[in-house]
C-alpha positions as CSV (number, residue, x, y, z in Angstrom):
1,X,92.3,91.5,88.0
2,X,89.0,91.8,86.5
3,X,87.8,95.1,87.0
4,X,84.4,95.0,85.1
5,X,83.7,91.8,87.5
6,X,84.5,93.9,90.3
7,X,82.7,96.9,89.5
8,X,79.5,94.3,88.9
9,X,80.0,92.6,92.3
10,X,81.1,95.7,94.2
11,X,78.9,98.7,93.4
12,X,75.7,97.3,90.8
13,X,74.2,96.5,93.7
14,X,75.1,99.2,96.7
15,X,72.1,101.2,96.2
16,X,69.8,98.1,96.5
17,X,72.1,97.0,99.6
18,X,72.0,100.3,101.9
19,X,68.3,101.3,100.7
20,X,68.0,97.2,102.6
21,X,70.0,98.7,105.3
22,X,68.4,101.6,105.6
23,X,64.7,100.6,105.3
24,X,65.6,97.9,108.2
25,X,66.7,100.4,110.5
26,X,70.6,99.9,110.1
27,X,72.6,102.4,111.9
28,X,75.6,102.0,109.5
29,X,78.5,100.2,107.1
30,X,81.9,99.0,107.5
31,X,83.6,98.9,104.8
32,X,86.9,96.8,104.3
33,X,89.4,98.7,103.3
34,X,93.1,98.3,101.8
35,X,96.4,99.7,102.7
36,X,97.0,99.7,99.2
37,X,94.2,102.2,98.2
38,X,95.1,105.7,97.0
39,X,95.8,107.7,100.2
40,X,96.4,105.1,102.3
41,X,100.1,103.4,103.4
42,X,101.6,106.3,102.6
43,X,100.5,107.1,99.5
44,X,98.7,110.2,98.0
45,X,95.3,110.6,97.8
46,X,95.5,110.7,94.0
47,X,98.8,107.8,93.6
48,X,98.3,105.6,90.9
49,X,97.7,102.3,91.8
50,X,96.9,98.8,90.9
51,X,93.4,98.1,89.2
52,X,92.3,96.1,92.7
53,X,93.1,99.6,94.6
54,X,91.4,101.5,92.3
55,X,88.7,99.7,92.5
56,X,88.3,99.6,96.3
57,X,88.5,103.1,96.0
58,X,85.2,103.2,93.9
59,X,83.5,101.3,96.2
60,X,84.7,103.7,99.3
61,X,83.4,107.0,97.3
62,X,80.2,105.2,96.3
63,X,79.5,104.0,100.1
64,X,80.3,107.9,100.9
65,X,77.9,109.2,99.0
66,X,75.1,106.0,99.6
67,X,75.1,106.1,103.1
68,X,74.6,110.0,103.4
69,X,72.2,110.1,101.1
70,X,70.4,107.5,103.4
71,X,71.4,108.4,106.4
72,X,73.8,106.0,107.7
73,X,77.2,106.3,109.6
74,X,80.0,104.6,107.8
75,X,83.0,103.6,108.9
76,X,86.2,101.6,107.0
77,X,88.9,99.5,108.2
78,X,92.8,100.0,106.4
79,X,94.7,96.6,106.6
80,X,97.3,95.1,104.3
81,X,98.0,91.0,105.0
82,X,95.6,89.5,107.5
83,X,96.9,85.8,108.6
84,X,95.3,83.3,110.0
85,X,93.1,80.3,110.3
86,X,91.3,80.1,106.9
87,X,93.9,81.8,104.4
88,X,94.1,80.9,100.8
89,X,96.2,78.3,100.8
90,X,98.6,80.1,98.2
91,X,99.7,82.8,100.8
92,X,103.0,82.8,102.6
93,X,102.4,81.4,105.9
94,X,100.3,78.6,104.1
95,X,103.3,78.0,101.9
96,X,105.5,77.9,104.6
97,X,103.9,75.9,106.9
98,X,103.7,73.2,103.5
99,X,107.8,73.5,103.4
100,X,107.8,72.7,106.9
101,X,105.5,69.9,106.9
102,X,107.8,68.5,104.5
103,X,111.0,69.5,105.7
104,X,111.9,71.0,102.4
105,X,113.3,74.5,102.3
106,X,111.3,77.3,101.3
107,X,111.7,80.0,98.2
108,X,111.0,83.5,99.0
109,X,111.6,85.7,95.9
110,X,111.0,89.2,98.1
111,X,113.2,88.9,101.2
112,X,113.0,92.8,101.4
113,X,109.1,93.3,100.7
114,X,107.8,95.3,103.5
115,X,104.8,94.2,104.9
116,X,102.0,94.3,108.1
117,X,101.0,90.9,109.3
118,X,98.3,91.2,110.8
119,X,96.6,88.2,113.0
120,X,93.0,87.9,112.0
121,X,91.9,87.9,115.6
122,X,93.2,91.7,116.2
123,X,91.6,92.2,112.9
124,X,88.3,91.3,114.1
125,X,88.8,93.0,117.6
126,X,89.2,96.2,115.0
127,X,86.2,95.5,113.6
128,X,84.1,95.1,116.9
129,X,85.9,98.3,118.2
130,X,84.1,100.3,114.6
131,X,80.7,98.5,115.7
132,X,80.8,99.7,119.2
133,X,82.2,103.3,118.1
134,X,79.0,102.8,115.8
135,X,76.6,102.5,118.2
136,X,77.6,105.6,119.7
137,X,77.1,107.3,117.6
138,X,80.6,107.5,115.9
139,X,82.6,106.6,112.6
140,X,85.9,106.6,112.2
141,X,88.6,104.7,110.3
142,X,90.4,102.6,112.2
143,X,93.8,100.8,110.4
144,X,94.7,98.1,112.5
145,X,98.3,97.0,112.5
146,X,100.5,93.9,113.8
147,X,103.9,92.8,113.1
148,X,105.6,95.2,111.0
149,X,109.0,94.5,108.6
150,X,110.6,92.6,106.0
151,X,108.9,89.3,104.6
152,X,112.7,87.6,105.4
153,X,112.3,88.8,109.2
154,X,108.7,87.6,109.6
155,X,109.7,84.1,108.2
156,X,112.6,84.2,111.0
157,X,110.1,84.6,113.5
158,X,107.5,82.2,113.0
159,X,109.9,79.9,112.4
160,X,111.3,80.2,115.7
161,X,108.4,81.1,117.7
162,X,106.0,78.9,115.6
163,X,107.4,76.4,113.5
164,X,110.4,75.0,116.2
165,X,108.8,76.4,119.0
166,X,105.0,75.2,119.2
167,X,104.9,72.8,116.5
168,X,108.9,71.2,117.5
169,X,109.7,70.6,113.9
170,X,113.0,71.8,112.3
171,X,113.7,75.2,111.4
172,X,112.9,75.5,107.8
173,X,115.3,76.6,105.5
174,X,114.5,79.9,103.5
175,X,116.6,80.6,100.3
176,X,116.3,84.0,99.1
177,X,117.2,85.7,95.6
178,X,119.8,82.6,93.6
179,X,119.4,80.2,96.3
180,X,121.4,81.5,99.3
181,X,119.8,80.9,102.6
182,X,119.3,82.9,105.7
């Protein structure tokens, strides 16, 4: 992770951006948050986390301070593993959906990895909720969540619910750890 590209991208230019905001009239920010941040999914407000977390936490406190200096509500949305239409294509269900394509079984190297799937639509539903809690008036932080388990489990169901049932292909096989499959 490239921090000092991040830092560049992500907080050079906040000041210039809600000075914009604010000069225009904007009533606020949402900011996209991460489940992964320091006091967030669990963890302590001062966890040490990866260099991406750290940095989104940078970017929250700099927004903080920004937007009340200028007078604007801010808001954030928490979320961990949005899915959807438009993924990189080196994700899991992107992955998956390749293996089943091709009828070749699938690798997953973290059966056990814990994780919140969360279907971009409900996502973006979050996200209109913040705007209309915005024009109220309101912020808040909302953390949006879907299906929630193991990575083995979620590849169970869509590959009942999607990969047999709406797109009628074979189940795709999913070894886990040496090569057993479940």
């Amino acid at each position: 992770y490239d921090v000092k590209s991040a830092e560049r991208v992500g907080l050079e230019p906040l000041p210039g951006i809600l000075d914009a905001l604010a000069r225009v009239g904007s009533r606020g920010v949402i900011f996209s948050g991460t489940f992964f941040e320091p006091g967030e999914g669990g963890q302590a407000p001062d966890a040490q986390v990866t260099p991406y977390a750290a940095s989104k936490a940078r970017v929250w406190a700099a927004l903080q301070a920004g937007c009340a200096t200028r007078g604007l509500a801010l808001s954030k949305c928490v979320f961990s593993n949005p899915i959807g239409p438009g993924e990189n294509e080196d994700r899991l269900l992107p992955l998956f959906l390749k293996a089943a394509l091709a009828r070749e079984p699938f690798s997953l190297g973290a059966p056990l990895a814990v994780g919140d799937q969360l279907p971009v639509q409900a996502l973006a539903d979050a996200f209109v909720r913040l705007v209309g809690e915005m024009e109220q008036g309101r912020s808040m932080i909302a953390r949006p969540s879907g299906w929630h388990g193991n990575l083995r489990d979620w590849l169970a169901k869509v590959n009942a619910e999607f990969i047999v049932g709406a797109m009628w292909l074979p189940a795709v096989e999913v070894n886990v750890g040496a090569g057993r499959a479940t």
